[in-house]
N, C-alpha and C positions, 0 to 999 in steps of 0.2 A: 175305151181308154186308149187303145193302140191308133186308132185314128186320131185321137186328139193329138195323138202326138207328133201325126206323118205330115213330115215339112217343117220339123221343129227341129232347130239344133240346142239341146237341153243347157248346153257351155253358153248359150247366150242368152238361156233366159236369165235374166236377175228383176224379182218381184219389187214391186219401186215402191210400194206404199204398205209396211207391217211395221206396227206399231211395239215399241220394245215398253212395257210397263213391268209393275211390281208393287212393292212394299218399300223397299231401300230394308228389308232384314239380312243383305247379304252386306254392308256396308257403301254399296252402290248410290247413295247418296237422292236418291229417289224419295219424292215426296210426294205427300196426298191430302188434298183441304181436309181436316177434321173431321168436317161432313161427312166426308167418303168413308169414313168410320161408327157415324151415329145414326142410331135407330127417327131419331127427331128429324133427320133430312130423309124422309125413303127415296126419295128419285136418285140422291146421291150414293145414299147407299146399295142403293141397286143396280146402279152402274158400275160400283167395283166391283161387284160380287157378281156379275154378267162378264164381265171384260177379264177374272182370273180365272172363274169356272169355263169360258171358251178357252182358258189357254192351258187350263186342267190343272191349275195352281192354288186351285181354292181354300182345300183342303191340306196341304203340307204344310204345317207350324212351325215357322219358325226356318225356312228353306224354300220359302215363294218365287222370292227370286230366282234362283238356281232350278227351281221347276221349272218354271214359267221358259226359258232357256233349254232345257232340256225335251220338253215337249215342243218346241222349236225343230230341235235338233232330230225327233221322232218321224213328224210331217215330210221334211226336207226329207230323209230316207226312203219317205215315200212315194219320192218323186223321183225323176231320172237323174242320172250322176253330172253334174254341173250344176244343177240351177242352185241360185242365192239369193237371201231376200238379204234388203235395204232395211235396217234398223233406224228409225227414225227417235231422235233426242228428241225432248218438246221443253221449249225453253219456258221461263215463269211471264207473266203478265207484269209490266210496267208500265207506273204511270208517267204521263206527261211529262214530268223533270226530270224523267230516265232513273226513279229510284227502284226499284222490286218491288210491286203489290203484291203481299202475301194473304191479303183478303181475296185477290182476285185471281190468283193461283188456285186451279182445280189441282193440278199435276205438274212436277217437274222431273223431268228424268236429265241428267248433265248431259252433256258431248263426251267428259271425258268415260260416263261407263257406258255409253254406245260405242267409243273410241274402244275400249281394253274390252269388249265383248266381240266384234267384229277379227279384232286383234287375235281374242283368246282361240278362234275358231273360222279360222278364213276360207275354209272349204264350205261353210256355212252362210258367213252373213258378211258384207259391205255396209257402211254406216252413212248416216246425215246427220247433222249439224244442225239448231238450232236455235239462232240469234235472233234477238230482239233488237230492229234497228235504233230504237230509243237508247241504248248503252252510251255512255260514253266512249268505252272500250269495244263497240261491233267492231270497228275494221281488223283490230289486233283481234278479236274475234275470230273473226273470219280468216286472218291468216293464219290462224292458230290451226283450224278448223283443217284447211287445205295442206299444210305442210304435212298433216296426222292422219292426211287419207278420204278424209270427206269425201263421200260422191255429189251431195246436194244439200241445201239448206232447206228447212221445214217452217214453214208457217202455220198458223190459225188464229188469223188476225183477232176473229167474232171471242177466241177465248185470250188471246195473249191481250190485247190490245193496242194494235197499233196498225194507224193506218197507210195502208200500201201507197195512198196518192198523196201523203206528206213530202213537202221539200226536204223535211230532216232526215228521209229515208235516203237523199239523194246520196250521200258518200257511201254509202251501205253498197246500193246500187251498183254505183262507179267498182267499188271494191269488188263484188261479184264479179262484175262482167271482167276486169282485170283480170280474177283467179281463175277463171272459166268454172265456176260453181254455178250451177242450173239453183232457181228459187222453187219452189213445190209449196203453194198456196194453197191452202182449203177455200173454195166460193161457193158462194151461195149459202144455205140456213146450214147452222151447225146446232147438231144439240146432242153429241155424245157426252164433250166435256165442260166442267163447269169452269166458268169465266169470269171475265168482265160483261160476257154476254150482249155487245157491242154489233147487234147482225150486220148492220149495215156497212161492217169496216167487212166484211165478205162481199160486196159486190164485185165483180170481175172485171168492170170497167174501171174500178182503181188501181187494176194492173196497167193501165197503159204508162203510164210514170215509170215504170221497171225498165219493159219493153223499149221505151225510148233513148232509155239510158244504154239499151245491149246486153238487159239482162234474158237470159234465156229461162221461158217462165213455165211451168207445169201449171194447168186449172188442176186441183186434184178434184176429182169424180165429174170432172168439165163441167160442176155448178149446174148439176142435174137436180137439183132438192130449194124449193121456197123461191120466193120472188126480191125482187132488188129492184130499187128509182133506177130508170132509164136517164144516166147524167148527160149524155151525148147530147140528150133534150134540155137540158137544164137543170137547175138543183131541184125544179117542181116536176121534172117531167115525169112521163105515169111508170107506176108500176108494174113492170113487166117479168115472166119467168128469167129467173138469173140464166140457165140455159140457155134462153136465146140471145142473150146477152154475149155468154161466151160463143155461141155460131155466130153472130156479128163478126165478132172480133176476129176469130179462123178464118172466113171468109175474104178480110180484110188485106188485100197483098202486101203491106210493109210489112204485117204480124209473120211473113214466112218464115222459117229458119226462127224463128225465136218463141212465138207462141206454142205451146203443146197442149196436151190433157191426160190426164191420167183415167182410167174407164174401173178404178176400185168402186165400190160399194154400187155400182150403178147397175146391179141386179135387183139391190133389195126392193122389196116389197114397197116403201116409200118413195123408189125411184124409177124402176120399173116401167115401162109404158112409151108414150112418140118419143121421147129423149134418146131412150135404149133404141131402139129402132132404126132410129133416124144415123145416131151413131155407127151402128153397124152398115146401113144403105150409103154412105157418105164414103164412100173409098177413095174419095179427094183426103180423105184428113187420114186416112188410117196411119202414113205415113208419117201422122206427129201422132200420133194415139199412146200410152205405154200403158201395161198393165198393172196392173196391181191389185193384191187381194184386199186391202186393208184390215188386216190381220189382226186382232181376236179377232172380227167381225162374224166374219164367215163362219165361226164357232156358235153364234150368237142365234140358239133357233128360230126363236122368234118373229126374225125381222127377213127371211128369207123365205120364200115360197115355189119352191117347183110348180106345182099345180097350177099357181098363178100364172104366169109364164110358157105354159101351157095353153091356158086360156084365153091367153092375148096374142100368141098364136108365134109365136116365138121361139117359141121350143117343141119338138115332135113328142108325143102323148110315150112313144116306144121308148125314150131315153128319160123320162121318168123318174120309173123305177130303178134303175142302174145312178143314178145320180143320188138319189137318198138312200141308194148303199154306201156308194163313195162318200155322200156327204157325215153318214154316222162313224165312215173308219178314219178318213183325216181329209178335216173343212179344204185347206189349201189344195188339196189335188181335186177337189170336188169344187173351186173357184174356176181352178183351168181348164177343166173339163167340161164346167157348163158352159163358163163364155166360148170355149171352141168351136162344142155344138150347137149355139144361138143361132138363127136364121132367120132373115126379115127378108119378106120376098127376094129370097132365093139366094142372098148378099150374105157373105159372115167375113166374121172379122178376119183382117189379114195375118199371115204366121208371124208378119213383121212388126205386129203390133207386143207379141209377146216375146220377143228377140230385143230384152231393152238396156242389154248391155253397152253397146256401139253407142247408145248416146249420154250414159255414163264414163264414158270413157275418151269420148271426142277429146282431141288437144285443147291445152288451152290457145287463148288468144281470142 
């Protein structure tokens, strides 16, 4: 643990990808499809009941919320005096004529209680925003969002529904790069939350429409998970890993200064493997890399494997055991501490990957 931390200034970590959920029992205005309540949907209901038991909320009736939050507050104590994580709003799914799918809503948590939770405890958390560019009202959105502190805007096209290479996103866009608000995209397959379930509006190649506009874009988990049409080939061209998709793109010199990735969930067990690797050996990109736990997640035991990781040769056999210590007292220190000690021939991530304040914080313009 003490080396994880040599070469770290803790004031600048701030964790870019923890997801703020609940009930809405505290009046927080939060909501949850139906399903996420009934025994008749199990996949549903066992996604909320995985996503409050990692955040140790499962069980308080009637005070989930305010758990959920608190056990926040628990983790962050357990880590060195500065770091903050980024509370991410997740806005509802709309369709096409910009009305509100309440069918196609898994989950909505508002801006304004990510806004008054960051607010209530600043020594703890910074917030994002999450606008649906279909609104009538995004740009006053977004300027709502920015005057209130926003560090970022949140997407997840595959559940919100909407697609990133739409011309109607363009004033959304425009608006963005204005405020100097960074976008933070999920690409590639999603299937924690339930949606419109639209995979294909996840391809990373429908980011270039942002990007061109000057928006400054986050992959989040840099589209490590499923595959996506290769569009650069055409609307038929073939099927290739979303991943390579987003290293195309990194690669790319106009994408500099604008393109990034976020390297949360890209431990798990489903993700795992040349992605992770290549990532880490790639010290060309670390400098847009930012961290992130994607928080329940890392709570979440089942989808995470030391052993594994281990065995793919990534991780030394002697840090192991010390890490499924750390991972049973608190997930989030046991996130930085394993991607610290990740190693792929002989390369590990740089400290500046997890110093991801400075680009929260860049000016606008």
């Amino acid at each position: 643990m003490q080396s994880a931390w040599q070469g770290i200034d803790a004031r600048q970590v701030w964790d870019s990808h923890v997801h703020l959920v609940g009930i809405g029992d505290s009046g927080s205005g939060i909501e949850l499809h139906p399903r996420m309540h009934s025994l008749l949907s199990p996949a549903q209901f066992a996604r909320r009941l995985f996503f409050l038991n990692a955040g140790c909320a499962h069980e308080v009736r009637g005070d989930v919320d305010r758990a959920y939050i608190e056990r926040m507050h628990n983790l962050v104590d357990g880590m060195r005096g500065g770091v903050k994580l980024l509370l991410f709003a997740f806005e509802r799914a709309y369709r096409e004529d910009g009305t509100p799918d309440a069918g196609n809503t898994g989950l909505h948590v508002p801006d304004a209680y990510a806004r008054d939770t960051a607010r209530a405890h600043p020594a703890y958390f910074e917030w994002a925003a999450s606008i649906h560019p279909y609104r009538a009202d995004c740009v006053d959105a977004a300027e709502w969002a920015a005057r209130n502190g926003a560090r970022a805007v949140k997407w997840l096209p595959a559940s919100m529904g909407m697609d990133p290479a739409a011309p109607r996103c363009d004033r959304f866009y425009e608006a963005l790069a204005r405020l100097g608000l960074p976008l933070i995209v999920h690409a590639g397959e999603e299937r924690a939350v339930l949606g419109a379930d639209a995979q294909d509006l996840g391809n990373p190649l429908r980011l270039r429409r942002a990007l061109a506009l000057g928006v400054r874009v986050v992959v989040a988990h840099c589209g490590s998970l499923g595959q996506d049409r290769d569009l650069d080939r055409g609307a038929g061209g073939p099927v290739v890993d979303s991943f390579e998709l987003f290293a195309r793109m990194m690669d790319e010199p106009r994408h500099a200064g604008r393109l990034f990735g976020d390297i949360s969930a890209v431990t798990q067990l489903n993700r795992a493997g040349p992605a992770l690797a290549r990532l880490i050996e790639r010290k060309d990109w670390h400098a847009r890399l930012l961290n992130g736990s994607d928080y329940p997640l890392p709570g979440v035991m089942p989808i995470f494997s030391v052993d594994y990781l281990v065995s793919i040769g990534l991780l030394a056999a002697a840090a192991a055991p010390v890490l499924r210590e750390i991972r049973a007292h608190n997930p989030l220190l046991f996130d930085f501490v394993l991607k610290r000690t990740l190693r792929s021939n002989g390369k590990a991530f740089a400290a500046g990957v997890f110093e991801t304040r400075g680009f929260f914080e860049r000016a606008r313009g």
